[in-house]
Backbone as CSV, one residue per row, in Angstrom:
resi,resn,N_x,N_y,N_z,CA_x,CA_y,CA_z,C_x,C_y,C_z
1,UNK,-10.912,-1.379,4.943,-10.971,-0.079,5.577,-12.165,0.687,5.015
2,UNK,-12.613,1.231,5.931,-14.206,2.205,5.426,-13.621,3.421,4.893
3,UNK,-14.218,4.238,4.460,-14.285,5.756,4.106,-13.552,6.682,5.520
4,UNK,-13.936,6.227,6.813,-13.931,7.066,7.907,-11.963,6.726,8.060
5,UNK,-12.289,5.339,8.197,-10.669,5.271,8.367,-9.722,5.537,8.002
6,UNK,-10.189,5.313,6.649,-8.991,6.094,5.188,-8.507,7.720,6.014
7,UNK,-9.698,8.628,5.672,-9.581,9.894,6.034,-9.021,10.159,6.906
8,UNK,-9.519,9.519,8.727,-8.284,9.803,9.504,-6.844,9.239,9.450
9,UNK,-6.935,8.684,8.714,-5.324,7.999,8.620,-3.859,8.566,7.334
10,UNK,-4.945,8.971,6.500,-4.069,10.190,5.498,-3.897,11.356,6.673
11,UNK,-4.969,11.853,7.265,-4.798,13.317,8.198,-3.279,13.019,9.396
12,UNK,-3.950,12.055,9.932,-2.919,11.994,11.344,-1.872,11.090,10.645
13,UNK,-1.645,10.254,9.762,-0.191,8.877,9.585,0.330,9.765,9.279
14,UNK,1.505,9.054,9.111,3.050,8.717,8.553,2.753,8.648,7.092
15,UNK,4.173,8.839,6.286,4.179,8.225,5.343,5.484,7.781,5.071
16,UNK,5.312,6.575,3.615,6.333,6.061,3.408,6.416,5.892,2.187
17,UNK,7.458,6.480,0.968,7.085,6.019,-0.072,8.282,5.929,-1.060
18,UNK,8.118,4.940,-1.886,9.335,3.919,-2.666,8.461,3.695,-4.179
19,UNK,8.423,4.383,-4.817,8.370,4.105,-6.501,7.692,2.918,-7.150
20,UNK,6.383,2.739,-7.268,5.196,3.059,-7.199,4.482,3.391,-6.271
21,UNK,5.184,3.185,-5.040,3.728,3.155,-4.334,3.943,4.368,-2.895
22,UNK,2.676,4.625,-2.229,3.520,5.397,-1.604,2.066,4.967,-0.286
23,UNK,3.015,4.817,0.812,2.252,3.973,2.554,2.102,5.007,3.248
24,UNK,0.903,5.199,3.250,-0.216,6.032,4.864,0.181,4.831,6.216
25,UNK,0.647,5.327,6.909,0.632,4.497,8.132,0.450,4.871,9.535
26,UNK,0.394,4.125,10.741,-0.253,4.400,11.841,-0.446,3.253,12.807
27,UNK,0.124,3.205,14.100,-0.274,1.968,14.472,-1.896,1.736,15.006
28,UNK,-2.233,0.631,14.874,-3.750,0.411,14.739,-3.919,-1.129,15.447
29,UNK,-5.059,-1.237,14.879,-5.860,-2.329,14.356,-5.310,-3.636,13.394
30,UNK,-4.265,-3.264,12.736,-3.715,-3.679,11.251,-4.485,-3.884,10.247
31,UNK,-5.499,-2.877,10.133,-6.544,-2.583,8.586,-5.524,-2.330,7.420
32,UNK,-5.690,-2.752,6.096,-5.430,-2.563,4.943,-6.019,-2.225,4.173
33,UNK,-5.539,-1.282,3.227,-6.614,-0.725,2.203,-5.341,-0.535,0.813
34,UNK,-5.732,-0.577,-0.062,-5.669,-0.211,-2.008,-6.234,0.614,-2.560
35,UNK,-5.587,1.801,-3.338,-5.655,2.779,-3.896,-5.271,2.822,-5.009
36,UNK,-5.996,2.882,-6.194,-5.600,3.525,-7.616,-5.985,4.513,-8.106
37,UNK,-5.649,4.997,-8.886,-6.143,5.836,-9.193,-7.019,5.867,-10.615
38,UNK,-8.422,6.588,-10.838,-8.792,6.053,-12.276,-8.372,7.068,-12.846
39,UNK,-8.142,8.237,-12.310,-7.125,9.217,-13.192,-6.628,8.936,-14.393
40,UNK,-5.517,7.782,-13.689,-4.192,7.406,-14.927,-5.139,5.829,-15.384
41,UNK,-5.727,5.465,-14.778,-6.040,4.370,-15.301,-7.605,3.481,-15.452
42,UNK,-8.222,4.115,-16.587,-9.191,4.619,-16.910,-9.530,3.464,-17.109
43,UNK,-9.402,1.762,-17.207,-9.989,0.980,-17.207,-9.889,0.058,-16.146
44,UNK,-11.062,-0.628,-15.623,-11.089,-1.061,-14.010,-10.488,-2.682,-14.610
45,UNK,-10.335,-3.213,-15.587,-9.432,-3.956,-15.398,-7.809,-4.019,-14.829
46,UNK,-7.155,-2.488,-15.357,-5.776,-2.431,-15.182,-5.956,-2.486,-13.478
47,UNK,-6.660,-1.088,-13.267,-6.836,-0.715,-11.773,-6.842,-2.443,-10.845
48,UNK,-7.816,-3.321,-11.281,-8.066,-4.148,-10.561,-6.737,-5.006,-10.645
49,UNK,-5.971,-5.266,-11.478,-4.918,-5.859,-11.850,-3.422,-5.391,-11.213
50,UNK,-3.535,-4.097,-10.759,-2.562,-3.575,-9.910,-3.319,-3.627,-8.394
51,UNK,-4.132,-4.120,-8.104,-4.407,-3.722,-6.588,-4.756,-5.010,-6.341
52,UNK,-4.831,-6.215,-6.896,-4.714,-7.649,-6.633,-3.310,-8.017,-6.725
53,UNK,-2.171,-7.033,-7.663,-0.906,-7.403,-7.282,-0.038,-6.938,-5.865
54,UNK,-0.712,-5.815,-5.556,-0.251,-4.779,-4.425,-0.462,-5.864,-3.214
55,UNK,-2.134,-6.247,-3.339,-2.660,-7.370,-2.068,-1.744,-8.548,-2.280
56,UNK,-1.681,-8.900,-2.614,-0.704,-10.223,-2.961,0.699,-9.791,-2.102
57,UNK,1.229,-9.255,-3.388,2.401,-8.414,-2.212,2.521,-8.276,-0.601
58,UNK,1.479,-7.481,-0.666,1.449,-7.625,0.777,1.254,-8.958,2.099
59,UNK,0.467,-9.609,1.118,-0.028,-10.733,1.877,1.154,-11.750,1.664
60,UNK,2.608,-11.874,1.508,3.653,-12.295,1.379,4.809,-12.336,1.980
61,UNK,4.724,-10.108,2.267,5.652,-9.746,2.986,5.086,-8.872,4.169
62,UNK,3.964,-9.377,4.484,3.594,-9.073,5.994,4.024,-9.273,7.048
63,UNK,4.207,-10.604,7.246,5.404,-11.300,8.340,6.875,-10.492,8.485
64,UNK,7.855,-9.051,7.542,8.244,-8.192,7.699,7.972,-7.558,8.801
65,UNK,6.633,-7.373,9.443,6.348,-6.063,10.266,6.857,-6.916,11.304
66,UNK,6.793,-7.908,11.770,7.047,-8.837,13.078,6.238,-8.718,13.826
67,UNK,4.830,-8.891,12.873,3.699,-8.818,13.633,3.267,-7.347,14.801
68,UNK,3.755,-6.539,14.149,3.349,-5.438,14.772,1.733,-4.750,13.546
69,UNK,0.825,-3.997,14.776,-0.597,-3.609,14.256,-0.265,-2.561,13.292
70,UNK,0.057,-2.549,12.214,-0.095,-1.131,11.703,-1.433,-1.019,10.875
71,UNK,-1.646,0.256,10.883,-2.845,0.418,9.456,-2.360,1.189,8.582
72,UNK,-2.638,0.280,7.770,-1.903,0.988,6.198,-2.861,0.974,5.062
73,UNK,-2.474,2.031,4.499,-2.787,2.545,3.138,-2.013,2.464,1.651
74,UNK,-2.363,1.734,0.806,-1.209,1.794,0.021,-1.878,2.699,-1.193
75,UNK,-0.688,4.211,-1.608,-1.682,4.594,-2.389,-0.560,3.865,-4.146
76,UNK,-1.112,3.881,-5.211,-0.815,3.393,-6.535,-0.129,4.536,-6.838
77,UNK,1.316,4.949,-7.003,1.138,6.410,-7.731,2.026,6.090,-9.051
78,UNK,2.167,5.220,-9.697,2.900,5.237,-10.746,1.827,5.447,-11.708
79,UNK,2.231,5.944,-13.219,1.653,6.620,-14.087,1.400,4.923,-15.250
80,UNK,2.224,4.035,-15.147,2.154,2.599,-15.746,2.260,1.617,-15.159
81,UNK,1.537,0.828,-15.667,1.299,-0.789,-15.452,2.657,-1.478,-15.153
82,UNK,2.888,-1.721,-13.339,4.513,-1.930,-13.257,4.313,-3.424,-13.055
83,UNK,5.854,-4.143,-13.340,5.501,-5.612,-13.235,5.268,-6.170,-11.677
84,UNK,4.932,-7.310,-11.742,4.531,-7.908,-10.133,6.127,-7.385,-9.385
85,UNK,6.962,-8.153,-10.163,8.412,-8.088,-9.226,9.136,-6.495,-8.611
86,UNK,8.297,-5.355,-9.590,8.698,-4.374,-9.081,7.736,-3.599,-8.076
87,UNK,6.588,-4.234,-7.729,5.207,-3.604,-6.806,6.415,-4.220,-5.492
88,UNK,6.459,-5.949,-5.599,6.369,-6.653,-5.103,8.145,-5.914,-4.142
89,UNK,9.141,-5.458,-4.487,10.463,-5.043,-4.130,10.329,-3.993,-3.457
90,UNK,9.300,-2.913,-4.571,8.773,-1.412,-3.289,7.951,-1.598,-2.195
91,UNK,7.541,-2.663,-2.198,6.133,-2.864,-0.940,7.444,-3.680,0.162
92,UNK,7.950,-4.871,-0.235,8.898,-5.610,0.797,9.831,-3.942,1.505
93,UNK,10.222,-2.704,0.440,11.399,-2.011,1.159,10.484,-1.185,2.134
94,UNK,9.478,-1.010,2.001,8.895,-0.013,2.877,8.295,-0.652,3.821
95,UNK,8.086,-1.890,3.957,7.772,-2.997,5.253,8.964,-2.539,6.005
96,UNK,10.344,-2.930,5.225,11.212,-3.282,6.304,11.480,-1.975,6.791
97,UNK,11.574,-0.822,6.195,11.336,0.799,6.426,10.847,0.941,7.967
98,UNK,9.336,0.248,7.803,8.204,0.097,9.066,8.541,0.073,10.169
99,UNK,9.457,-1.617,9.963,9.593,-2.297,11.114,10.838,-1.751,11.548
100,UNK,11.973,-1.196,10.854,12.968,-0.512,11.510,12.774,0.710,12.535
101,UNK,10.973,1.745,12.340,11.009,2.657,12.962,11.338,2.653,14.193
């Protein structure tokens, strides 16, 4: 996702959000994008280490949406380094969140 897309898609989406993470959404295209913050996490290893677990995640429990286009945003908002299995439980509940709308 570019700069342009992000912006309209925080303005006009939805949101959805489950403890770390919290979903900009919108039906689309099905663009994806990752958000951390360097705020809380001041070294681009952690950052990179939570947003290769987030992608992962996602790229797992995508098949959730039932193949519907959404564009999503996932923003990072936890304050610590959470384990894979708990990115991985908040990202699957807010898929199925999605696909129930």
């Amino acid at each position: 996702m570019n700069e342009r897309q992000i912006l309209s898609l925080l303005q006009t989406g939805q949101v959805l959000f489950h403890y770390p993470l919290k979903v900009h959404y919108r039906e689309g295209t099905g663009a994806f994008g990752v958000s951390v913050p360097k705020r809380h996490f001041k070294r681009a290893v952690k950052r990179n280490l939570l947003k290769r677990r987030v992608r992962e995640s996602y790229r797992l429990n995508a098949a959730r949406l039932g193949g519907l286009p959404y564009d999503l945003f996932v923003q990072y908002i936890g304050k610590e380094v959470e384990d894979y299995e708990r990115i991985d439980q908040s990202l699957a509940k807010i898929l199925d969140d999605l696909a129930a709308c």
